[in-house]
ZAVO-738197 format. One record per atom (N, C-alpha, C): x, y, z; atom name. Coordinates in Angstrom, 2 decimals, m for minus. Example, Ala and Ser with C-alpha at 12.3 -4.5 7.8 and 13.67 -1.06 7.14 Angstrom:
BEGIN
u_v_w_atome
13.19_m5.69_7.80_N
12.30_m4.50_7.80_CA
13.20_m3.30_7.80_C
12.85_m2.25_7.08_N
13.67_m1.06_7.14_CA
12.90_0.03_7.87_C
// end
This chain:
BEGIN
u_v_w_atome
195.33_0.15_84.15_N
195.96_1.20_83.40_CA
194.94_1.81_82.45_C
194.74_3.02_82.67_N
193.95_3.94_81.76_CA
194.67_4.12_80.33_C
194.01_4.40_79.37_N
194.50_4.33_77.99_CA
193.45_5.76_77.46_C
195.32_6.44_77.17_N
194.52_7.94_76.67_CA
195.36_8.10_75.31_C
194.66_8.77_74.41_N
195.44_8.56_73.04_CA
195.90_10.14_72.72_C
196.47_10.56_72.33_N
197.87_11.58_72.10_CA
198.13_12.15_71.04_C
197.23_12.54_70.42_N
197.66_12.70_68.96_CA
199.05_13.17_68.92_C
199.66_13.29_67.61_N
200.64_14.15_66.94_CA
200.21_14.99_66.30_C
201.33_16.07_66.27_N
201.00_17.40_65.04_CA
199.83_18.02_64.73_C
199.42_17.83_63.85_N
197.74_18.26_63.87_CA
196.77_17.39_63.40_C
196.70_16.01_63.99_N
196.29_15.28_64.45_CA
195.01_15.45_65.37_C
193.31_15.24_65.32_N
193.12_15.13_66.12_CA
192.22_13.66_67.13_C
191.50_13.81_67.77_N
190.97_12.27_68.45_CA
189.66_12.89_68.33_C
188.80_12.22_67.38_N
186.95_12.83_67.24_CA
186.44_11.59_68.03_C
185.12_11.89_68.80_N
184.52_10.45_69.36_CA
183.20_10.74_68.31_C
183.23_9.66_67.89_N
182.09_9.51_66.92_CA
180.41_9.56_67.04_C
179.69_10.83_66.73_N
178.56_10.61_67.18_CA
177.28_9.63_66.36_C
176.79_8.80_67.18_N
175.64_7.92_66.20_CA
175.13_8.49_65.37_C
174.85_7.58_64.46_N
174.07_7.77_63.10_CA
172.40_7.88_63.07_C
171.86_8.76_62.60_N
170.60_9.07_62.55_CA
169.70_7.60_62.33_C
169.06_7.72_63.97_N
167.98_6.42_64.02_CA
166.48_6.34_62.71_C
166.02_7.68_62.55_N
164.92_8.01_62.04_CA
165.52_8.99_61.24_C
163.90_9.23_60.05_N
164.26_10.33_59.32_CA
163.70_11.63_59.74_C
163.73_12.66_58.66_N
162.98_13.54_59.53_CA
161.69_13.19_58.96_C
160.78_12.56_58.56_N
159.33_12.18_58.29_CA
159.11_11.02_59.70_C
159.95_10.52_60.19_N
159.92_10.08_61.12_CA
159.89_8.13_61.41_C
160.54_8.07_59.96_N
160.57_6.59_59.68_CA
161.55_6.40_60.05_C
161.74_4.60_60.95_N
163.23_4.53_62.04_CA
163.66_3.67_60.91_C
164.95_3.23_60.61_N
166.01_3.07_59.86_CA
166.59_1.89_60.19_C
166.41_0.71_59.81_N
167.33_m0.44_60.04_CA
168.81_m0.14_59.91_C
169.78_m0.88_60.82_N
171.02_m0.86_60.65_CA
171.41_m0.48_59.18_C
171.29_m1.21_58.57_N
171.73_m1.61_56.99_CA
171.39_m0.40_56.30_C
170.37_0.51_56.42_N
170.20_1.21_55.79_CA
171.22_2.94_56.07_C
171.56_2.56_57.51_N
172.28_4.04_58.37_CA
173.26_4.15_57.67_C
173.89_5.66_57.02_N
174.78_6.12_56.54_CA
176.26_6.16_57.42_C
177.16_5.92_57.66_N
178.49_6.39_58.25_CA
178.09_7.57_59.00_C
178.02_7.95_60.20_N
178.01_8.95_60.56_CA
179.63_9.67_60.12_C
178.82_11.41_60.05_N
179.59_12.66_59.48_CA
179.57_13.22_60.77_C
179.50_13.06_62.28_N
179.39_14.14_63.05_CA
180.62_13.26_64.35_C
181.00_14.69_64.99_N
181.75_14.12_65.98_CA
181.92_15.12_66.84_C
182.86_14.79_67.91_N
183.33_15.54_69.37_CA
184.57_15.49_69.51_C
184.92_16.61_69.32_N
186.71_16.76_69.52_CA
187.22_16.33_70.85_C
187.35_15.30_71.12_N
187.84_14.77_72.36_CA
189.90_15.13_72.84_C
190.28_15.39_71.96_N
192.21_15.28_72.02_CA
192.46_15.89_70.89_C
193.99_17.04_71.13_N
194.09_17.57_69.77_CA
195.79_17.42_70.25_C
196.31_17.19_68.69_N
197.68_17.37_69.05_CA
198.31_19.24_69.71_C
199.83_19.07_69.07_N
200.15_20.18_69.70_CA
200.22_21.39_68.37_C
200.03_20.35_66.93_N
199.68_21.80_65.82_CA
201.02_21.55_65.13_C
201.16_21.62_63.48_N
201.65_21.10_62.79_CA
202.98_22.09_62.73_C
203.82_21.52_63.04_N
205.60_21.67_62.31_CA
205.85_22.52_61.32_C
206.16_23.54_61.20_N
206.65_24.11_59.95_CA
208.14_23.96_59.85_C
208.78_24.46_58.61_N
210.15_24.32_58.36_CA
210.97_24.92_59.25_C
210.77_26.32_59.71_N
210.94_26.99_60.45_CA
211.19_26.06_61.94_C
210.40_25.09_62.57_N
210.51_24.54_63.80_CA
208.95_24.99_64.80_C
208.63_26.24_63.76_N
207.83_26.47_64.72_CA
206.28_25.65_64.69_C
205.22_25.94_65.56_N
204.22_25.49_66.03_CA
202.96_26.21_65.20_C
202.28_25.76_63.90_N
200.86_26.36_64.32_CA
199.74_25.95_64.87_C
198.79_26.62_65.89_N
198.01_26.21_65.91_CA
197.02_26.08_65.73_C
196.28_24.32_65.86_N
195.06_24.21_65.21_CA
193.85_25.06_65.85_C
192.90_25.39_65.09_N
191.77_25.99_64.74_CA
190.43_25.25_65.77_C
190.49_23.60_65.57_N
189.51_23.35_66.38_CA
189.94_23.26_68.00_C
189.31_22.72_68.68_N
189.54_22.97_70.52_CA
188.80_22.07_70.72_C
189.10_21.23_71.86_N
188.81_19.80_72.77_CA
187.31_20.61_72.73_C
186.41_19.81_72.61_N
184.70_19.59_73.01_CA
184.07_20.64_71.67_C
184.75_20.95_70.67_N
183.82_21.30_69.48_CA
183.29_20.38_68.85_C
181.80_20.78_68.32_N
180.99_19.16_67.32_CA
181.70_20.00_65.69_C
181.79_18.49_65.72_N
182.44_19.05_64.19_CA
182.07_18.38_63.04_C
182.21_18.68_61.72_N
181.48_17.94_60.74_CA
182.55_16.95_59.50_C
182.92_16.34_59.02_N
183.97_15.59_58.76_CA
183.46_14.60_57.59_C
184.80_14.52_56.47_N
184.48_13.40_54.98_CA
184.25_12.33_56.01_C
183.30_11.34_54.97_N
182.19_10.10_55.45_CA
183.92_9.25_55.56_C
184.58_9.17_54.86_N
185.92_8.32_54.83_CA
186.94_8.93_54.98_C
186.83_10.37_56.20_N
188.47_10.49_56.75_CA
188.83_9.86_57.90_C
190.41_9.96_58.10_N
190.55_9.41_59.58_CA
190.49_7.56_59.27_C
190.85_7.80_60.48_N
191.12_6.22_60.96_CA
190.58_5.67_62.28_C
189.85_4.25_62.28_N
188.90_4.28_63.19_CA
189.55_3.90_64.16_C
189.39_3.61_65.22_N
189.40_2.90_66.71_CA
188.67_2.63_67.42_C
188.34_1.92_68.28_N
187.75_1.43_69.11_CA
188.37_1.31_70.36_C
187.55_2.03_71.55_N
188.27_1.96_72.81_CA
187.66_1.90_73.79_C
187.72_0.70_74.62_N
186.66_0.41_75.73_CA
185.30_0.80_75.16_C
184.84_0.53_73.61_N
183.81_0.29_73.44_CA
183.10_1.31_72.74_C
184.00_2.60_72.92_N
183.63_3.78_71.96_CA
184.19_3.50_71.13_C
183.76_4.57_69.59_N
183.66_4.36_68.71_CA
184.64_5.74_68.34_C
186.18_6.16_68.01_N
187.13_7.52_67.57_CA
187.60_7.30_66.61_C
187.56_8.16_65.51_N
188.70_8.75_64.20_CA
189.92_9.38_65.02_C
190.77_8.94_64.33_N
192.38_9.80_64.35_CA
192.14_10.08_63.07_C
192.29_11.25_62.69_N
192.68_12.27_61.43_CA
193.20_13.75_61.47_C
193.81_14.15_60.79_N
194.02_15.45_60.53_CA
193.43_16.69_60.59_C
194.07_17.61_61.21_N
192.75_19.09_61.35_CA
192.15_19.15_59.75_C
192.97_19.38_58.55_N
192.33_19.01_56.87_CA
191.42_18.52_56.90_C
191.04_17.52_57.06_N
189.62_16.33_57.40_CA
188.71_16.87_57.74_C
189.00_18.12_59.02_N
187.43_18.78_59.07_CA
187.19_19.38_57.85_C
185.45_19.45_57.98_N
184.75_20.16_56.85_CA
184.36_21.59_57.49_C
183.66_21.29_58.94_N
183.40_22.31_59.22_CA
182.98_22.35_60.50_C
182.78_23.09_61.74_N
182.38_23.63_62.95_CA
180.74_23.47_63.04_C
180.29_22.95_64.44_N
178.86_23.29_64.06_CA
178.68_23.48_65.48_C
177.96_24.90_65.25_N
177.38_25.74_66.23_CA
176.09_26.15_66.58_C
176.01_26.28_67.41_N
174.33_25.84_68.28_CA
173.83_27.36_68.58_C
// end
């Protein structure tokens, strides 16, 4: 059985991208020293938050945007070995475009 996760509301599923090995001077970084990675991949988005009304808005980001995100939003998981936040569209900081 495959295991796919679903958000709710505006909810979404980020897969977490690794944390910077080196700096940019080019010194590599023991574990201990690596910050929380801030970067991710919109993997799952809910269907967009409830208003009073009943109706639907929808969220802003879209499945496969890199996105930029607080060092402590969301909630972690682990799944078959990857590394995903569940958090809120709020949580993003910002879009990052190439």
């Amino acid at each position: 059985m495959s295991t796919v996760l679903r958000p709710l509301d505006d909810r979404i599923v980020v897969e977490v991208l690794e944390a910077e090995e080196k700096t940019s001077g080019g010194i590599l970084l023991p574990d201990t020293a690596k910050q929380k990675p801030q970067r991710g991949i919109v993997r799952h988005i809910g269907p967009g938050k409830l208003t009073d009304k009943g109706e639907r808005l929808p969220l802003t980001v879209q499945v496969g945007d890199e996105i930029l995100f607080g060092r402590y939003a969301g909630n972690e998981v682990e799944i078959k070995g990857k590394e995903y936040k569940i958090m809120r569209e709020s949580d993003v900081l910002a879009k990052i475009t190439k």
